[in-house]
N, C-alpha and C positions, 0 to 999 in steps of 0.2 A: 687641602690647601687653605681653607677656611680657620683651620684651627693654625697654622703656620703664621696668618695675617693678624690673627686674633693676641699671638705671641711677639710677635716679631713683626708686626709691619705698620707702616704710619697714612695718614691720611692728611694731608698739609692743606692748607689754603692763607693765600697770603696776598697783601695790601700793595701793588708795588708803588714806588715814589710817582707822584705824577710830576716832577720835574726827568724820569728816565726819555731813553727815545722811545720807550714804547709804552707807557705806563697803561696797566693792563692789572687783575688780580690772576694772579699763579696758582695752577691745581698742579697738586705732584700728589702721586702713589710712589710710597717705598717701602719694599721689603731687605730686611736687611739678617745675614749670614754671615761668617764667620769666615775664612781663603777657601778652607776645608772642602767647604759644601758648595761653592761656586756652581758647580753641578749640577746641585737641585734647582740654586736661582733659573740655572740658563731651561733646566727643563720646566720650570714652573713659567718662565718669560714662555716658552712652547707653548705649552697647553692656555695662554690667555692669550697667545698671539700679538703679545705687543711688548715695548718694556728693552732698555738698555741694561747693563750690565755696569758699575760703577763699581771705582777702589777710593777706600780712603787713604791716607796718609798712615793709618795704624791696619793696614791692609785688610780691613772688614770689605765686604763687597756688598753694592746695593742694588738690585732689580727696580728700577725706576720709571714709572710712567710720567709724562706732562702734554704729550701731543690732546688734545680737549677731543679732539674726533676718538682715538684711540678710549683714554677716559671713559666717555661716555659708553661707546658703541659696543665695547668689548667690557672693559674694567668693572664699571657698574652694574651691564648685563648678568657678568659673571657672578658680581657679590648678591644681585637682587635674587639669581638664582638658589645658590647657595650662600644665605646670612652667616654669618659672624655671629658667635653664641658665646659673646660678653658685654662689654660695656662699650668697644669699640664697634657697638653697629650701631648706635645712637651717632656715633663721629662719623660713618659710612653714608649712614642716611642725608646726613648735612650736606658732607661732601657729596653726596649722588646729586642733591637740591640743586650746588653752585656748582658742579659743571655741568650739568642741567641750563643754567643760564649762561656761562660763560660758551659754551658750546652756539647755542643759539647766535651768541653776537663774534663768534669765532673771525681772529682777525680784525678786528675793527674799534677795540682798545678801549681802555676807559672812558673818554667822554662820550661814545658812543649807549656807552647804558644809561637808563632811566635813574631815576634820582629814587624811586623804590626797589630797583634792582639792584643797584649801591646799597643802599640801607640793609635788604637783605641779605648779602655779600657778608657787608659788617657785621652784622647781626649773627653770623655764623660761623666767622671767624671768633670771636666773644664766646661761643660756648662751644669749644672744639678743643680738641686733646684736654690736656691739664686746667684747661678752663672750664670743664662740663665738670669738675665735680662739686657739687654742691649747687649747681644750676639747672635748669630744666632745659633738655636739648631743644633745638630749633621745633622741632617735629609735634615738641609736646605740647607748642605752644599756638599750633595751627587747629 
């Protein structure tokens, strides 16, 4: 499954407006399949235990996680257990970091964080997906 995430799946974090009604940063896990293989998503959502089923508009289907309890408890357990053997466990780690802390203040929104748990937040969106290359992940820097 590890090699399927490594191919095919994303690790998001993201800034939301703090003019929204809940302004808050957004963790999402996605894995993403083709109509065909719908299948596997729904048995790979099985075996993690968590995780909806999405279509898009050009009917690719996504296995999505964002519940922070889910994330943490199941999602991250599973990756710390079995790593990702490419350049996407450097984005995993990140991501395990912030929902790590978004978990911790579950529910309770952005002005509820610290003004270094912000920083750090930002600080890991800045070097995640398409922005880790040529920069030194979150991890390398602790």
């Amino acid at each position: 499954m590890a090699g399927f995430v490594a191919a095919d799946g994303s690790f998001f974090l993201q800034r939301a407006s703090e003019t929204g009604k809940w302004p808050n940063y957004d963790a999402t896990f996605s894995l993403a399949q083709d109509k065909r293989d719908e299948s596997l998503l729904i048995r790979i959502g099985q075996v993690l235990g968590c995780g909806r089923i999405r279509t898009d508009p050009n009917g690719m289907r996504y296995l999505t996680v964002r519940n922070k309890e889910e994330l943490l408890l199941k999602l991250v357990a599973f990756f710390t257990k079995y790593p990702i053997l490419n350049g996407k466990q450097g984005d995993f780690l990140n991501f395990a970091s912030a929902v790590s802390i978004l978990h911790a203040n579950k529910g309770k929104g952005l002005k509820n964080l610290s003004d270094e748990q912000r920083a750090t937040l930002d600080l890991i969106i800045s070097k995640m997906n398409r922005k880790r290359y040529g920069a030194n992940n979150i991890q390398d820097e602790e």
